[in-house]
Every structure is written in C-alpha cells, then in structure tokens.
C-alpha positions, 0 to 999 in steps of 0.5 A, a space after each residue: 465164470 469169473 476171472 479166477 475160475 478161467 484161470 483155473 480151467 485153463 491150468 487144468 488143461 495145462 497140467 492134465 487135469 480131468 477134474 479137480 476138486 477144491 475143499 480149502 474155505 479159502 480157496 472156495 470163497 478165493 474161485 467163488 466169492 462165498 465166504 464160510 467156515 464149515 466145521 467138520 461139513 463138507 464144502 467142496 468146489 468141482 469143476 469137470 473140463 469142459 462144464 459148469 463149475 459146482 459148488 457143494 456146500 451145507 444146506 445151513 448155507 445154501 442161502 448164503 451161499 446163493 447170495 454170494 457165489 459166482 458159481 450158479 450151481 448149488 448142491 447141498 447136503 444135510 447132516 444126515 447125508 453123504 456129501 461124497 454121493 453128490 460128487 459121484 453123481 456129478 461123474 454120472 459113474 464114470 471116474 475121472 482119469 486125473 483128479 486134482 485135490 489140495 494135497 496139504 488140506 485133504 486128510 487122510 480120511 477124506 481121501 479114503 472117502 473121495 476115492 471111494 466114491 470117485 475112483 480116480 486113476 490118479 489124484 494130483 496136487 494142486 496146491 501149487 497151481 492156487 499158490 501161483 495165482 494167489 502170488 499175484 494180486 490183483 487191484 481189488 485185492 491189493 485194495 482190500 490188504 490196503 484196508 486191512 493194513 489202514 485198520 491195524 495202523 489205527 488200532 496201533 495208534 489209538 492203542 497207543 494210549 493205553 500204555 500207562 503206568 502199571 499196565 502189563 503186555 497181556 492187558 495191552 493186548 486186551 485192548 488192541 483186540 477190541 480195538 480191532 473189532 471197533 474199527 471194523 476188522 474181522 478179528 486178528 489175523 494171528 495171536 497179537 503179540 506185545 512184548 516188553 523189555 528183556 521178553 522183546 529178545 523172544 521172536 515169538 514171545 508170548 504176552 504175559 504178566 510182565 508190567 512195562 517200565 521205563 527203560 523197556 524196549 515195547 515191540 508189537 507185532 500184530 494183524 486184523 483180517 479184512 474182507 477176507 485179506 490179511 494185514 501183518 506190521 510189526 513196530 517197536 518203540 522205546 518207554 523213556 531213556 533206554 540204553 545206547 546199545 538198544 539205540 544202536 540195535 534199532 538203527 540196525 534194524 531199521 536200515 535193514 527194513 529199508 535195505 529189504 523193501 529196497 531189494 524187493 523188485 520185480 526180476 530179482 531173487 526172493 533170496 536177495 531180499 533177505 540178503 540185502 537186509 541181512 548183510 546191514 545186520 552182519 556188517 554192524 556185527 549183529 548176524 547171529 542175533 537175526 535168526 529167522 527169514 526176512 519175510 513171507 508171502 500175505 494175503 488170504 494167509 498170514 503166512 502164505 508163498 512165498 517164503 523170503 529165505 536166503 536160498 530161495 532162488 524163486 523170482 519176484 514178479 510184479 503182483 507179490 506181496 509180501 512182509 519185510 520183518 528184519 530183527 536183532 534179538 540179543 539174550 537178556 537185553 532184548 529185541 528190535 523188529 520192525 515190519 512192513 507189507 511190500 507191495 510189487 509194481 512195475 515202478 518198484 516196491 510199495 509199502 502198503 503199511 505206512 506207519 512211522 518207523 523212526 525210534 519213539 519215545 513212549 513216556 508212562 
C-alpha cells in the first residue's frame, strides 16, 4: 500500500473503525492515484482491517482504472448491476461492528442502500481523519500546487493583453478560460471572476456586460486545477489615473496581505492570520468594508480545511496551505483584494503564488 493508504489504516484502528468505505472521487484518486468523475455510478474504496484494500469502480473504467490505481484489487460493475452486492460480498455475510463512510458526500439515499446491503452496527464519519491528512501536504503535492499556481500566473499575464478599448468583464473572461486550457491546465478551478469599476465593491460579483474604462479598479480573481490540485490568486490593478481614495484602499490591502502571509507560522493560531490582516484594515479606518475571513485551506479543493476566521483557534503546522485574500470593499466606489497561496515550512510562511503585487497601471 502507498503511504496514504497506511495512514489511513492506521487511524482506522485509532479511531475504532472495522471497515470504512470512501465514495469521494477525490478522496478515491487522493488513497489511490485513480482519477475519475463517476456520475451517478458507484465508485467506492474499501478497506477491512487487516486486508487488502479494494477498489470498485464502473466496468467503463476498469482499464483506466488498472492503469492508474495503487490499489491491485479491482471489482467492477455494469449499469444493469447492484454495485451495493460487491460490498456485501466483501464482508462474506458477516456485518462490520463500525463502518466509516464520509458523512458530507454519503446521501441519504446511498446510506439506505449500504445499510441495507451491509448492516452495520454503527457508521462513523470520517470526514475529519481525511481532512487531517489532507492539511498537510506533501512534496509532491506542494509541487503539483506550485504548477497549477505557475499556470494561472501565466494565464494572468498573457490575459493581460487583452484589455483593450471596448472590452467587457465577461469577454475577458472568455479569454482567460482558453487561456487556461492553452497552457495546460485542466480547467478553472472555480468561476472566473473579473470585476470592473464600482462591480469590484462585490466580493462575490459576477461578470457581465459592463465595458472597462479609464479610472476603473479591474480585480481578477481566478484558479486552473492541475494534476488534480488547485490553484486560486487574486489580483487588482488600476486602468489609468484612478481616484486618491482607491489608492489609499489598495495600500491598505496590500500591507494587509503581507501582514497575513506574515502571521502564518507554524505553532500560531489559524485565527491570528486574520487577525494580523484585519487589524492593518481596522487601523487605516476601513474594518467594516472587509466583511469576510482572510483565508481557506487549498489544495484538491478550492475550498477545503481549514477556514482562516477570527475564532478559529485551530493551530497552524508545518504541511498547510492555504490562501491570503484580505479586502476593502466600499459601495459605490469600489473593491480592492489581493491573493496569495501560502505554503507552511519549518523556515516560515512560502507564497507559492508570486505574481506582482505593487498598484498597476493598466493604459486601454
């Protein structure tokens, strides 16, 4: 078994598991190397203590599934059969005493149908023994990020070039997402946002029509998955001569931005990240215009643990990545954020975005 695998088995005996069952495709592909979106088929991971892993996937992807899992055990199933017999048969009739399944990806329906075929006296969740190993990275994951994270910083500048007179924030985003795929990404890692003017005010604004123009803040806010990790950075620039007070609200964030990725060491508070960053924006009289956390974890996920709110009291260790993204957004003038992806090292905090940060002027 890979390294995951007997990580896994080992907190199945620490947190008093018989069996577990893991449904997630990214979990599947995270324990085993096999990537896939099943639809509505049944793609499961088992693992019995004490015996081989199995993996049950649709016999659509029984050669790809060959070619690329760790796991040697391969059980299939057609369309026309029940994929809940192969589980049961694994048990050889006798139920486990405590079946672990991911609570937040297991519907209800499923449940009925594994509890069914495999009575269990109890099901535990273990949503929070993958989210621990998941937190901390390892080298070849941290590469992959590095790559995705490489890949949107290309698509931002070669995207660049594209603002021109007339141009609206929707077609721009036209043009990053082939942009994505012309680099080599696998596709966004979420809806590409490109946000102009008094729209940048909107946290979670999205593109439309609206033509960019001179004196217009133009935020970006953007990611491309990778090898199956994601990246997320988000930038703002200025088109043309824009307004002291913008330029005041950019240093803001700015100074913020670095005052996070600053905070973010290892033994520290995942609370204290947002509270360094905030404190820069309350002290320059902006505290209620930053209405949202500082950050969130990254990495198969977009979003993912953990979430960097002022009461998380949840400690930082060396391994975790996760965003930066301080913001002033004021009504009817508009909205500065500014991104980064921060990697955790024993030698302190590693941005694994690197694109320029200092105000730039963007001429139509």
């Amino acid at each position: 078994m890979n390294d995951a695998l007997v990580s896994l088995e080992q907190g199945m005996a620490g947190n008093g598991l018989d069996a577990l069952l893991v449904t997630d495709p990214k979990h599947v592909y995270y324990l085993t190397g096999f990537a896939s979106n099943p639809h509505e088929r049944f793609l499961g991971l088992l693992l019995i203590r004490g015996e081989e892993p199995v993996l049950i996937v649709p016999a659509l992807d029984s050669e790809a599934a060959h070619a690329a899992s760790s796991v040697q055990t391969i059980l299939t199933h057609s369309d026309t059969d029940n994929p809940y017999e192969l589980l049961q048969s694994r048990f050889g009739g006798t139920a486990p005493g405590t079946l672990g399944i991911e609570k937040e990806h297991f519907s209800v329906s499923r449940y009925e149908l594994l509890s069914e075929a495999v009575p269990a006296g109890s099901f535990s969740d273990i949503g929070p023994l993958l989210r621990a190993m998941r937190a901390r990275k390892t080298p070849e994951e941290i590469s992959r990020m590095k790559h995705a994270a490489e890949l949107i910083e290309e698509v931002l500048r070669r995207g660049l070039s594209h603002i021109k007179n007339g141009v609206t924030e929707i077609e721009l985003v036209a043009e990053l997402e082939y942009l994505m795929k012309k680099v080599g990404a696998s596709g966004p890692s979420f809806d590409t946002m490109v946000l102009s003017g008094p729209n940048t005010a909107l946290p979670h604004g999205v593109p439309g029509e609206r033509i960019i123009q001179p004196g217009d803040l133009l935020m970006f806010d953007m990611g491309v998955y990778a090898a199956g990790y994601a990246s997320d950075i988000t930038r703002t620039f200025a088109v043309g001569e824009i307004d002291s007070k913008l330029v005041e609200i950019y240093n803001t964030v700015l100074a913020a931005n670095m005052a996070g990725i600053a905070a973010s060491t290892a033994g520290a508070t995942f609370g204290s990240v947002d509270k360094a960053a905030r404190d820069v924006i309350e002290a320059a009289g902006y505290g209620e215009y930053f209405m949202h956390r500082v950050g969130h974890g990254l990495g198969m996920d977009t979003h993912e643990y953990p979430s960097l709110h002022g009461l998380n009291t949840d400690i930082i260790e060396n391994g975790n990545v996760f965003t930066v993204e301080p913001g002033i957004y004021v009504p009817g003038l508009g909205g500065v954020r500014i991104e980064d992806d921060v990697f955790i090292t024993a030698e302190g905090p590693v941005t694994l975005t690197s694109f320029p940060k200092e105000l730039t002027v963007l001429h139509l």
